[in-house]
KOLLO-719978 format. One record per residue (C-alpha): residue number from 1; x, y, z. Coordinates in steps of 0.02 Angstrom, whole numbers, padded with zeros to 5 digits. Layout:
<sites>
+-------+--------+--------+--------+
: tivex :     c1 :     c2 :     c3 :
+-------+--------+--------+--------+
:   NUM :      X :      Y :      Z :
...
+-------+--------+--------+--------+
</sites>
This chain:
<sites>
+-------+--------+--------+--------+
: tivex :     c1 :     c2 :     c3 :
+-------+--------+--------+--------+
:     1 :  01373 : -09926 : -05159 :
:     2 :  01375 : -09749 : -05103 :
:     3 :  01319 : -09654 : -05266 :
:     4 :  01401 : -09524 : -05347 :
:     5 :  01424 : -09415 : -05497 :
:     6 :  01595 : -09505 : -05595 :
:     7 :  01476 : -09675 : -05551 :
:     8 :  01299 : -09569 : -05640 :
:     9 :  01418 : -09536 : -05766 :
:    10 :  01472 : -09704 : -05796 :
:    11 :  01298 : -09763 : -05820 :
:    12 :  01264 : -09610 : -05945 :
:    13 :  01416 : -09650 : -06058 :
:    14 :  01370 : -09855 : -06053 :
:    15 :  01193 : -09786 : -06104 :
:    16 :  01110 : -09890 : -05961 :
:    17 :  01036 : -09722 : -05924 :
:    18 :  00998 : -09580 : -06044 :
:    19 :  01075 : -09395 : -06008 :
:    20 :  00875 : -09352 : -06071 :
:    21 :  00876 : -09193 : -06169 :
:    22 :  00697 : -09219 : -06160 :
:    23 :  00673 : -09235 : -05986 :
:    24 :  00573 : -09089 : -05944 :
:    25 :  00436 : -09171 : -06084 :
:    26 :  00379 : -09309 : -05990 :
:    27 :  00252 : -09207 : -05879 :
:    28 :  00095 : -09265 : -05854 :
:    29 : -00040 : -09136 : -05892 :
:    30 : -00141 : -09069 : -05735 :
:    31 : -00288 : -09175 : -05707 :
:    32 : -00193 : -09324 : -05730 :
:    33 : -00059 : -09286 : -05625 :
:    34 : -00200 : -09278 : -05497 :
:    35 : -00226 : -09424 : -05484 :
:    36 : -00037 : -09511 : -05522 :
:    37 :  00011 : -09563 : -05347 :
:    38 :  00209 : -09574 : -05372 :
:    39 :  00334 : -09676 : -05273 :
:    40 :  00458 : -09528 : -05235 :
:    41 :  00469 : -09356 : -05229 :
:    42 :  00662 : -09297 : -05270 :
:    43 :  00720 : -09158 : -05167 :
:    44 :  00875 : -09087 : -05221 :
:    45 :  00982 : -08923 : -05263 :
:    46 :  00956 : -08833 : -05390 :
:    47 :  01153 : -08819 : -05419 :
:    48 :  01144 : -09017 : -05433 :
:    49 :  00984 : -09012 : -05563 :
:    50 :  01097 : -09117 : -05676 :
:    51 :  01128 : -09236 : -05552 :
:    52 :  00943 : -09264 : -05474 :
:    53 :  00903 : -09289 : -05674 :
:    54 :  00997 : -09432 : -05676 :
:    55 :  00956 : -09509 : -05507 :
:    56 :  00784 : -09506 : -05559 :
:    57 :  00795 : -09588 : -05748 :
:    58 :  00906 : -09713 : -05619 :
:    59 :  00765 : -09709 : -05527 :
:    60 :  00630 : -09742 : -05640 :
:    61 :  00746 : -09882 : -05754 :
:    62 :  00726 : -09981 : -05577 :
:    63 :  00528 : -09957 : -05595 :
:    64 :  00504 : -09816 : -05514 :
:    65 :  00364 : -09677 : -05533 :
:    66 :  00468 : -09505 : -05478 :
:    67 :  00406 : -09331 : -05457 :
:    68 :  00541 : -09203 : -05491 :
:    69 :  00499 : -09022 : -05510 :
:    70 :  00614 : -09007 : -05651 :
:    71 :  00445 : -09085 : -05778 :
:    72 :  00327 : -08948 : -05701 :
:    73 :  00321 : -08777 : -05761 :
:    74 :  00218 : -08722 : -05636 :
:    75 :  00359 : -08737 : -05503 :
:    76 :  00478 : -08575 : -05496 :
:    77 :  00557 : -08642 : -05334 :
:    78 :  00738 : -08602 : -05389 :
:    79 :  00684 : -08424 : -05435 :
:    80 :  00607 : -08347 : -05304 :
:    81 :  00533 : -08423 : -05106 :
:    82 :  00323 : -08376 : -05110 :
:    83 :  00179 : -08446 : -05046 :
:    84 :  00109 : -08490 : -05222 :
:    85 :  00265 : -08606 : -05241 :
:    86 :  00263 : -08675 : -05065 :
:    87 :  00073 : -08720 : -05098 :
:    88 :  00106 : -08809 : -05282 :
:    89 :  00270 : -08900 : -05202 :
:    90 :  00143 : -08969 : -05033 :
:    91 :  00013 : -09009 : -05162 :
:    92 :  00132 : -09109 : -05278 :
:    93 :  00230 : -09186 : -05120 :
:    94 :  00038 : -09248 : -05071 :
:    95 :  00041 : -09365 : -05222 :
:    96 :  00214 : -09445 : -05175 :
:    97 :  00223 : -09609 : -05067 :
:    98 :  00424 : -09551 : -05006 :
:    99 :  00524 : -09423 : -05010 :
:   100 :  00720 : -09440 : -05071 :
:   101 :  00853 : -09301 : -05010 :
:   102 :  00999 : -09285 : -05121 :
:   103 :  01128 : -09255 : -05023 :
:   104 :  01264 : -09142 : -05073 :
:   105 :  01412 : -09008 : -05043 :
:   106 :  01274 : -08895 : -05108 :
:   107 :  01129 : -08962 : -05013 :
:   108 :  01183 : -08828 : -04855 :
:   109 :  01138 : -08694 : -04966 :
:   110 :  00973 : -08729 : -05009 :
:   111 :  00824 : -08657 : -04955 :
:   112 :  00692 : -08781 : -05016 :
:   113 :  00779 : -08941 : -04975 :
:   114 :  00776 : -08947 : -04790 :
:   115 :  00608 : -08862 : -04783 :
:   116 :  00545 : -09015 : -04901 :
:   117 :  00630 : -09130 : -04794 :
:   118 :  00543 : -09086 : -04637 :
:   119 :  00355 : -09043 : -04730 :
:   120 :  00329 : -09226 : -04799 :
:   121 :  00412 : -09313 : -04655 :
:   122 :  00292 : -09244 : -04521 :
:   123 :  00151 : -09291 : -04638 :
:   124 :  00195 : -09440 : -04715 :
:   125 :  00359 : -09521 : -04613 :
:   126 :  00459 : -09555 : -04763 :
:   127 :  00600 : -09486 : -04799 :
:   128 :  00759 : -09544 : -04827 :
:   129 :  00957 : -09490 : -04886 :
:   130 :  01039 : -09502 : -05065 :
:   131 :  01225 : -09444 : -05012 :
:   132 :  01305 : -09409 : -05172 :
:   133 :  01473 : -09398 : -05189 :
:   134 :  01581 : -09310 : -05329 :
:   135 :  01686 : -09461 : -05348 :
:   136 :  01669 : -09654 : -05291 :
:   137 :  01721 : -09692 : -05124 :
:   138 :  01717 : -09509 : -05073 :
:   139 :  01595 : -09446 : -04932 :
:   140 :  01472 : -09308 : -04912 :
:   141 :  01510 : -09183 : -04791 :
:   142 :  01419 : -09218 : -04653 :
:   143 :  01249 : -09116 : -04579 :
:   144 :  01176 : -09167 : -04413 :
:   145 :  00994 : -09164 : -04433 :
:   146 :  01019 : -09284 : -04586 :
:   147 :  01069 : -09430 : -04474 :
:   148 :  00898 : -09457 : -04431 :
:   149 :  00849 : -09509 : -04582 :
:   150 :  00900 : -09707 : -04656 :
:   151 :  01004 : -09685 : -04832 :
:   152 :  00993 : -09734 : -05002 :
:   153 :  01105 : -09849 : -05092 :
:   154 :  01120 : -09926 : -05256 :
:   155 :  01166 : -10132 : -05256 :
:   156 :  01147 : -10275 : -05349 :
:   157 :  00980 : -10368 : -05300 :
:   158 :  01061 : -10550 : -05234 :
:   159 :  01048 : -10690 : -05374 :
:   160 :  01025 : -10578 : -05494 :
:   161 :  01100 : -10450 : -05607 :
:   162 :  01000 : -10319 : -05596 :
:   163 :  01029 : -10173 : -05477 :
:   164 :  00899 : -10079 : -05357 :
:   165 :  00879 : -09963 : -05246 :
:   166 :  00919 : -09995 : -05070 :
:   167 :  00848 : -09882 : -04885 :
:   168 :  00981 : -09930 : -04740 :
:   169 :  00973 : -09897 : -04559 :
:   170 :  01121 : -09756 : -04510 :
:   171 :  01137 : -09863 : -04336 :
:   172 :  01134 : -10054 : -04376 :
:   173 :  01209 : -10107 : -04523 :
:   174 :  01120 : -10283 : -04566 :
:   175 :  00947 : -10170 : -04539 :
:   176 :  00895 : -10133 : -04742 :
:   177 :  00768 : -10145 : -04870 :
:   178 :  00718 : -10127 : -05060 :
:   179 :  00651 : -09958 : -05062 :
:   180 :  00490 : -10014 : -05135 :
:   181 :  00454 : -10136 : -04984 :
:   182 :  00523 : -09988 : -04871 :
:   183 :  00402 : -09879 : -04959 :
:   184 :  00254 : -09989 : -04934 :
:   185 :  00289 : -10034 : -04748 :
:   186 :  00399 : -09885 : -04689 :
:   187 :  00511 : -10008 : -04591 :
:   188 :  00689 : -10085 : -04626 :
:   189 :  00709 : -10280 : -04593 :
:   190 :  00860 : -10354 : -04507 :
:   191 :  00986 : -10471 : -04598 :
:   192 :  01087 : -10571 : -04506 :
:   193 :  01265 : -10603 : -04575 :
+-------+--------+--------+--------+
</sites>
């Protein structure tokens, strides 16, 4: 499923995940951030802040470990664009395995997101596409440059209840994978159906 804000909404009011009032709390202090190698690095809007909060407490209920510059208060991205901010957002995007784009209406706007986008895939090749929608079953508008990048999902694992995370290829449809085996191997395996 396509993921969107009534569906993040859902989950909040069915307390499967936690609209976190202490959210911003949970950053690690300095020197051991250093050497915290996350899973994902959320790149988002700062109009959607409220949305990327939940993706990643989604996120991190599925195992997770997610930077988001929302926990560090050495990040004034949303403020003002310097090279003091650039340099702590490379450094922090240097401890992240991938890199996850929320895609949104307000996503155009942004100054940060697309720069992110490009910085930590020519250095690390992992990047892929959150679109998320206002309602289910809606889409994103659409931005070119974004279709070379797989997307990001949220299904049910099969046999089980439990849900995960999910990196598809934009061209062939049976071509997916968990997004931690994505994230270890960078590549998407084929399903035949």
């Amino acid at each position: 499923m396509i993921l969107s804000k009534q569906f993040l909404n859902e989950q909040v009011q069915k307390k499967i995940i936690n609209e976190s009032k202490t959210f911003k709390t949970r950053l690690m202090d300095s020197a051991l951030e250093k050497e915290t190698l996350y899973d994902v690095f959320v790149s988002y809007s700062y109009l959607e802040k409220a949305s990327a909060v939940l993706i990643t407490e989604l996120l991190e209920k599925c195992g997770y470990k997610v930077y988001i510059d929302l926990r560090d208060d050495d990040i004034n991205k949303h403020q003002e664009v310097n090279k003091k901010t650039a340099e702590r957002i490379i450094q922090n995007m240097k401890v992240c395995k991938s890199l996850l784009f929320l895609h949104t209406n307000a996503t155009k706007n942004s100054q940060w997101c697309p720069w992110e986008l490009g910085y930590f895939n020519g250095f690390r090749n992992r990047c892929a596409i959150i679109p998320l929608t206002e309602k289910n079953n809606e889409t994103v508008e659409h931005q070119e440059f974004l279709s070379l990048y797989p997307y990001v999902d949220y299904e049910k694992i099969t046999t089980t209840e439990e849900y995960d995370f999910w990196v598809n290829d934009r061209d062939q449809k049976n071509k997916y994978s968990t997004l931690k085996k994505w994230i270890e191997t960078g590549s998407l395996k084929s399903h035949n159906q």
